[in-house]
Structure formats: structure tokens, C-alpha cells
C-alpha angles and dihedrals in degrees: 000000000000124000115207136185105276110228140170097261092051093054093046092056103045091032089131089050090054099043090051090053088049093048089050096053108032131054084209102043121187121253120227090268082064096058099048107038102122116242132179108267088013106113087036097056121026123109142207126201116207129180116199085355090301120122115241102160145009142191117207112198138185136163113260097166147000114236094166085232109159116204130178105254117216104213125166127243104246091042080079087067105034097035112043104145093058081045087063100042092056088049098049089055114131077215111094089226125187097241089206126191124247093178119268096275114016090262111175093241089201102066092025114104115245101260096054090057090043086051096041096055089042084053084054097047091057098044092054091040086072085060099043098249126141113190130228105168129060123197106190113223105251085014085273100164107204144130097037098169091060094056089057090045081058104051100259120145099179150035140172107248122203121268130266116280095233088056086043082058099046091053086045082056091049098047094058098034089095080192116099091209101055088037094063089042089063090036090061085045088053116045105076136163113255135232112215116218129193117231127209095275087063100249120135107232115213114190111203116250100202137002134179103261122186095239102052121091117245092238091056095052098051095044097046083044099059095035075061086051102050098045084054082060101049095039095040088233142133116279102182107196116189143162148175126242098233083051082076094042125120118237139167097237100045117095087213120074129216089245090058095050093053099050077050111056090033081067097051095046077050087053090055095037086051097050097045084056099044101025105023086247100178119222108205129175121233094254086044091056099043086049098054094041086052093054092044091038114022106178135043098328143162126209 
């Protein structure tokens, strides 16, 4: 599957293909007109899935409000080549933002041999470097965490580490349950805050605590998400919330819609921007965080 950078003329040309996604998913699908008007971000930041050139899912994004919210964004390397005007918009953003690596092309470092890893950082590296962006926080591609002491040769401080087995289980549970209500009753099990802990080669690893998966309901997301939120705050502890692009994408064979998962991460963005105002909840990139743990711990540490 490729995904691929959603523009006006694209829409214009496969109008009929997009319509007949829309009509086979909502009960209120959008007309032409729909497609086309003209909103601001639209054009920057809206994607298209296709599968043997054939188009089987789309996100149509646009911006509805600021929150001032940074997140470390995970790019890959050749996206700096190929894919210059989202690159820019990332950049211009009034957001100081954390611009993270994802290797250069979406290798599996952990059935790749050394010196391809060691290559295809090194690929990254120079591709941000036109932008001048030096990286600091590595997302591996399948979450494959491999190859550590590159990373540090490289400059990298952080990285996000894979979950606990015993929260990959419970989403396992949750995946299989078929049942909403059990499902919600795992998901609260699972979400967990996180506790990031510096290796040997001096990187602060920093497992994920949520993410958007395909098979979970929309509902159940946000409401394990801010129930996250809201025991950081009481605890004074780490919630790391992350997700994919294709994991808002709109395809045929998904019961969500990409409607749906944007209300419903706009929620939960709504949600964050609520309790920073009202409870002093801090939102902190990955290289951020690995910065200031590194000024209040210095050497091997955990949280």
C-alpha cells in the first residue's frame, strides 16, 4: 500500500472513485462540491491510500483550530526529498514542534543487517540536514527496536520503546474481545502511564502509552485516553499518546470512518488543551523530555 500527498488535481481526476468510497461508508456522503471547497490546510495535509495504483482510502484534512500543542513528529527520511512542501509546513509552524527520525525508508531494523541501518540513518541525517534539522528522537519503523548504539553515534537521545508485554496482551485481549464492554474494561487495564528509562548507550527510552489502533472504537480511545490524561496528572507521571496516519485513514473495509477519527482526536487534542489550562497538565515532546531528564539525572536512570 502506498500513501501519497492528497491534492486538487488528484481529487478532480478520481472524483468518481472517491465519491464511491464515501457512498459505501456514510449514510450522508459528500457531493463533489464537498471534495473540492477549498479550506485552509487542506491541500498540505491531506492523504490518499492506493493499493496496485488503485485508490482504497483517503483522509481529508483541514485546520479547524490552533491549541499550540507540539508533538514529536515521526518522518521518514526520504519524505525530506520527495515531499518538500508538507516539510515546510511542519517547519513554519508557529508550534515548536520535535521534527523525529523514522529511518530513511521504513527498513525493519530488526531483520535488517548492521550496515544497512547504519546506511539508512546516515540517508536520514542527510536529508534533514538540508533542512537544518538535526534530529534527537528516533521512532523505528514496526516498533523493531534494534541497533541502539548507532542511534547514539548519530546524535539521538530518545527513542519510543516498545510497551510492556503484559499491555501488548491486554490489547491483544481487547482486540479479540468482539464485545465493547469488555473491551473498554482491558482498554482501561492497558493504557498505562510510562516510566522512561536510559540504557547503557545513554538514550532515554520512552514506550508509548496509547495509540490510535484500527480496531479499536473511537469512543474507547478517547475515553481510555483521557482517563490516561487525567492519572498523569494525579500522579504527576508520563501519559505518552501516539498514533499513525493510515490509522485515520478511510477505507472500505473499516467500520470507523475518517470523520469519526477526527472528531475524535480533535477531542482528545480539546481535552489537552482543557486540562493545561485548568490543572497545569505539561505537554512535552520526546527530545524535550529526554533534555530535561538528562539535566535533573544525568547518568543511567530510571523514572
Amino acid at each position: 500500500m502506498k500513501i501519497l500527498h492528497l491534492d486538487k488535481e488528484m481529487v478532480t481526476e478520481n472524483m468518481d472513485r472517491l465519491m464511491e468510497i464515501d457512498r459505501a461508508i456514510l449514510d450522508d456522503p459528500w457531493t463533489a462540491d464537498n471534495f473540492l471547497m477549498d479550506l485552509e490546510g487542506k491541500w498540505e495535509f491531506s492523504l490518499v491510500a492506493l493499493e496496485n495504483d488503485l485508490i482504497i482510502g483517503f483522509l481529508i484534512c483541514s485546520v479547524r483550530g490552533n491549541y499550540s500543542i507540539p508533538v514529536t513528529w515521526g518522518i521518514v527520511g526520504r519524505l525530506f526529498l520527495e515531499k518538500e512542501d508538507i516539510i515546510k509546513e511542519i517547519i513554519r509552524s508557529p508550534i515548536r514542534h520535535d521534527i523525529g527520525c523514522h529511518s530513511f525508508s521504513h527498513v525493519n531494523f530488526k531483520y535488517c543487517g548492521r550496515e544497512i541501518a547504519y546506511n539508512d540513518i546516515k540517508k536520514s541525517i542527510i536529508a534533514m540536514k538540508r533542512y537544518n534539522i538535526i534530529p534527537k528522537s528516533f521512532i523505528f519503523p514496526y516498533s523493531s527496536v534494534n541497533y541502539l548504539d548507532i542511534l547514539a553515534e548519530n546524535g539521538f537521545i530518545t527513542f519510543r520503546g516498545k510497551a510492556s508485554a503484559l499491555k501488548r496482551a491486554l490489547l491483544y485481549v481487547v482486540k479479540s474481545a468482539g464485545n465493547e464492554v469488555i473491551g473498554n474494561a482491558f482498554l482501561t487495564l492497558s493504557h498505562g502511564l510510562v516510566r522512561p528509562r536510559k540504557g547503557s548507550y545513554g538514550l532515554w527510552n520512552i514506550p508509548g502509552s496509547m495509540t490510535m489502533k484500527r480496531y479499536l472504537s473511537t469512543n474507547l480511545i478517547v475515553s481510555a485516553v483521557k482517563r490516561g490524561i487525567d492519572e498523569a496528572i494525579t500522579k504527576n507521571k508520563i501519559f505518552h499518546f501516539y498514533f499513525h496516519d493510515y490509522d485515520l485513514l478511510l477505507q472500505p473495509q473499516n467500520v470507523l470512518t475518517t470523520e469519526e477519527r477526527i472528531r475524535g482526536l480533535e477531542s482528545i487534542v480539546f481535552y489537552i488543551d482543557k486540562k493545561r489550562e485548568e490543572d497545569g497538565l505539561q505537554v512535552i515532546t520526546m527530545s524535550e523530555l529526554a533534555k530535561y531528564l538528562n539535566r535533573i539525572w544525568g547518568g543511567t536512570k530510571e523514572l
